[in-house]
N, C-alpha and C positions, 0 to 999 in steps of 0.2 A: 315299791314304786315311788317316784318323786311325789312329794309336798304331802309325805305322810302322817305332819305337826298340825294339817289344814284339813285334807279332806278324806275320808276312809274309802271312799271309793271312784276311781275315774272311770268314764263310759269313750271306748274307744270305736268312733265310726268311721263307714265307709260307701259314699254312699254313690250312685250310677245315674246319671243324667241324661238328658234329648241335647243337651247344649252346656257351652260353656258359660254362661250370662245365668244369673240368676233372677232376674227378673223375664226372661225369656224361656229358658231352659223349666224342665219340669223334674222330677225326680220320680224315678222307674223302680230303685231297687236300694234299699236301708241293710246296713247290717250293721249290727251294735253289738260291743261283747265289754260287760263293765268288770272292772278287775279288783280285787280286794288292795287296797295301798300298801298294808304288812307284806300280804305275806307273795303277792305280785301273782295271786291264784285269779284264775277265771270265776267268777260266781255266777253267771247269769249270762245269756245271749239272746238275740232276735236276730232274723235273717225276713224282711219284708219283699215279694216281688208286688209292686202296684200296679193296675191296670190304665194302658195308655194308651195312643191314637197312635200306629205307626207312622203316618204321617210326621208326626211331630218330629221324628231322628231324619227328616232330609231336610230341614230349615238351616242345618250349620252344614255343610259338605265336609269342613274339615275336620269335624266331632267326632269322634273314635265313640258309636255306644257299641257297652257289653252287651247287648240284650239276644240272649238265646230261646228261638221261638219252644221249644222242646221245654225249658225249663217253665218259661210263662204259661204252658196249657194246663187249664185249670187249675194253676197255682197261684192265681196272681189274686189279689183281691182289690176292692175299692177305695180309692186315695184316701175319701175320710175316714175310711175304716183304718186305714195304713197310718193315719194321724193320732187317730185317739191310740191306737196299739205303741208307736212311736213317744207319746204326751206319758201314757199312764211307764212303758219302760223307764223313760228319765226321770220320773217320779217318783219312781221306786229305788233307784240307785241314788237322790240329792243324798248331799250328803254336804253343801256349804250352806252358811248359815250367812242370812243378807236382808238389810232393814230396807225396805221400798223407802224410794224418796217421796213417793206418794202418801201419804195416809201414816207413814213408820212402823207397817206391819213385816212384822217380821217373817221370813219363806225361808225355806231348804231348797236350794238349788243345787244344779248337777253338772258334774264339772266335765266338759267333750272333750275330746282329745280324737288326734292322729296324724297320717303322714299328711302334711298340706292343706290338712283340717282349716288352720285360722283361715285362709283365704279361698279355700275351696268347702268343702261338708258345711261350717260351720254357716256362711252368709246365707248357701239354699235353706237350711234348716231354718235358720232365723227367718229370713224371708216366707216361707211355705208356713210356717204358725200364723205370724203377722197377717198372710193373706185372709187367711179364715178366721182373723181376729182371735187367734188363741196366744191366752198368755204362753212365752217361752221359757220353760221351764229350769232353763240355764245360765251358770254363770258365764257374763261376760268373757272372762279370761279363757282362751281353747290353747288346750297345750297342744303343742305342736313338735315331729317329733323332727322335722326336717330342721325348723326354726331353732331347736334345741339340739340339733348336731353344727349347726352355723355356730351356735354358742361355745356349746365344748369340744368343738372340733371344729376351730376357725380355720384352718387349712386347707379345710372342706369348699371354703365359701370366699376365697382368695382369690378364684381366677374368675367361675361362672357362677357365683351367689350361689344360697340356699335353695332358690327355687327350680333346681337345676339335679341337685340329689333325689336323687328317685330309690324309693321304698326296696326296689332291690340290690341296689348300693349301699344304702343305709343295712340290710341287712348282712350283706357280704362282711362290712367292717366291725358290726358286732356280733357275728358267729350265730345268725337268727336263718332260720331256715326260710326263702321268701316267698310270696304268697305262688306262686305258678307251680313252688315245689311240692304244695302242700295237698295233701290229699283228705277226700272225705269233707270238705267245707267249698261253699262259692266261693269262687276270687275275692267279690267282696268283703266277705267274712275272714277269707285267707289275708287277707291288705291288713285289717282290723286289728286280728290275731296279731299278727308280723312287728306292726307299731307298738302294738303295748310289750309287745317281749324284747324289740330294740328299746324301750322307755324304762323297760326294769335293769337290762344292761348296763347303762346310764347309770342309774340309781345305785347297781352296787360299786360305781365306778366313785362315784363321790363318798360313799359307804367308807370307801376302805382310804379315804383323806380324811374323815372324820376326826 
């Protein structure tokens, strides 16, 4: 995987919302699946459904939510409970080293990653800690894999930008099987999965300019 001189392991999410506003929108449904940087293996996953107010998915009309009533019965559990489960998962994969500007203690933080992550996963996430006053256990930096096909694939982001490739395009171009095709996993989990295997694609792509 990329920046494997930095961090030993990235946590790649994906995550399902009431809205597209982060200060509005709530988060229904987390999947995280954190990847080894060597050797671009899966080491660990979460797949959270949280319990919500159906109400809340008719405030945006044009908001696309995944929410399948069949999968939430009796599977769903409690936001804070979906937080602490969510805090102690990236806690367990930090793996960058970062001096607070407060006080100069030193933390392990956890590096996010995915498709559209920086501007989408990563703000709800940051936001949804901060509400409940929990430190974020994350670095700043969210790789992004859309962001990083604009990069090394500027042709891609020539006509309609980056924010315009969508996870099964990005897959198509690096021979990644996309999340709708994938069986035995949620979509969300299957999106998750999809980015970190277009991000090891990548990685042996500059491998082999080495």
């Amino acid at each position: 995987m990329l920046f494997r001189s930095v961090v030993s392991t990235i946590v790649y999410t994906k995550i399902e919302t009431t809205g597209p506003d982060p200060a509005l929108g709530k988060i229904i449904e987390i999947a995280a699946v954190a990847i080894d940087v060597e050797s671009g293996e899966e080491i660990d996953a979460m797949n959270l459904l949280i319990g919500f107010d159906l109400n809340e998915v008719r405030k945006d009309q044009d908001w696309h939510v995944n929410y399948d009533e069949t999968r939430w019965a009796g599977n769903w559990i409690d936001e804070l409970d979906a937080l602490a489960d969510t805090d102690r998962f990236l806690k367990r994969h930090a793996s960058v080293r970062r001096t607070l500007r407060k006080g100069g203690k030193e933390v392990r933080l956890c590096r996010v990653a995915g498709h559209g992550a920086a501007k989408f996963d990563y703000p709800f996430l940051l936001r949804w800690f901060r509400r409940h006053e929990k430190f974020w256990p994350s670095d700043p930096f969210c790789l992004d894999t859309a962001q990083l096909a604009a990069f090394m694939l500027p042709e891609l982001a020539a006509d309609a930008g980056y924010e315009a490739l969508s996870i099964e395009a990005l897959c198509g171009l690096m021979g990644v099987l996309p999340p709708k095709d994938r069986k035995g996993s949620s979509l969300a989990m299957s999106h998750a999965r999809a980015a970190a295997q277009c991000a090891d694609r990548f990685t042996h792509r500059v491998r082999r300019h080495e």
